[in-house]
N, C-alpha and C positions, 0 to 999 in steps of 0.2 A: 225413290221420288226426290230424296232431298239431292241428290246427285246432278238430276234433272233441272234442280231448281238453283244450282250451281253454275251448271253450263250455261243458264239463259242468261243469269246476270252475267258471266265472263261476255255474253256474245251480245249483251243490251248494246255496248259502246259502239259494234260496227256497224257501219248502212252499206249495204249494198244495193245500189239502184241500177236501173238498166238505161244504156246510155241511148240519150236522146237521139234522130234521125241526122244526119248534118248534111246539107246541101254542098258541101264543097269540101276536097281535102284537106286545105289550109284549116279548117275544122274541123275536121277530124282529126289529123296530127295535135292540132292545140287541143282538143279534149281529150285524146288518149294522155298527152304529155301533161296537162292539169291533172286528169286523176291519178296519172304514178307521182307525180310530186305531191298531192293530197295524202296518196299513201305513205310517204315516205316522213311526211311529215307528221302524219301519225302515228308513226312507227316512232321519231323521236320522243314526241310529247310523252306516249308511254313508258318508251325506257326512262327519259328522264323522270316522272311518279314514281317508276321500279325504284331507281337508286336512291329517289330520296328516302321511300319508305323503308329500303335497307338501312343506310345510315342512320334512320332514325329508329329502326331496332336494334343497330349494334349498339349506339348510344344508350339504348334503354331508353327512349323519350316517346316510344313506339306505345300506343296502348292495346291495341290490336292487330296481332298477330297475323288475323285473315286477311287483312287489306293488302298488308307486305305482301304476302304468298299469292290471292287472286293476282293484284298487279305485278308483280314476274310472271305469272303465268300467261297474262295477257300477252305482255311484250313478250315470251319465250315465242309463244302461236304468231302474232302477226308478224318477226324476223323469220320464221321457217314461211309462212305465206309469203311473204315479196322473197324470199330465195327461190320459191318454189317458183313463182311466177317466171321469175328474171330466167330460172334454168328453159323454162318452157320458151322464152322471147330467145336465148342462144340458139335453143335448139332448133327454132322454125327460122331463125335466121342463116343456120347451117345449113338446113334442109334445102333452102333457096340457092346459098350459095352454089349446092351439089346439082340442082334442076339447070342452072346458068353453066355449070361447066360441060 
């Protein structure tokens, strides 16, 4: 149970919402292209809390040991999800190129 109640706080930080309807594709390209910039920008904001709270457990200025370790953890997961993504947008971008040849 307390394992449980570990993952829910790693996974409190992320929102996933489902994207709104868009009348036209010039909205739809700028809403897909807003939420990978969304993500990616939260993908830095984490690793940057990651390393600070490293440095400040090398320093010793760290008092809590668990913040360090959940926040790497967090950023380790959200860089494997935008890799995973990105491999998925190559791959469906191959797939088309190969339906066009």
């Amino acid at each position: 149970m307390a394992s449980l109640a570990g993952i829910e706080a790693i996974s409190s930080g992320f929102t996933l919402s489902a994207p709104a309807p868009a009348s036209a594709k010039a909205t739809d390209d700028t809403a897909f292209a807003s939420s990978v910039t969304g993500a990616i920008d939260e993908l830095r904001s984490l690793q940057s809390e990651s390393d600070t709270l490293k440095v400040a457990a090398v320093t010793g200025d760290l008092d809590d040991i668990h913040s360090a370790m959940i926040a790497s953890s967090r950023a380790a997961v959200t860089l494997e999800l935008v890799a995973a993504v990105r491999n998925k947008g190559v791959d469906a971008f191959n797939e088309i190129m190969r339906m066009q040849a």
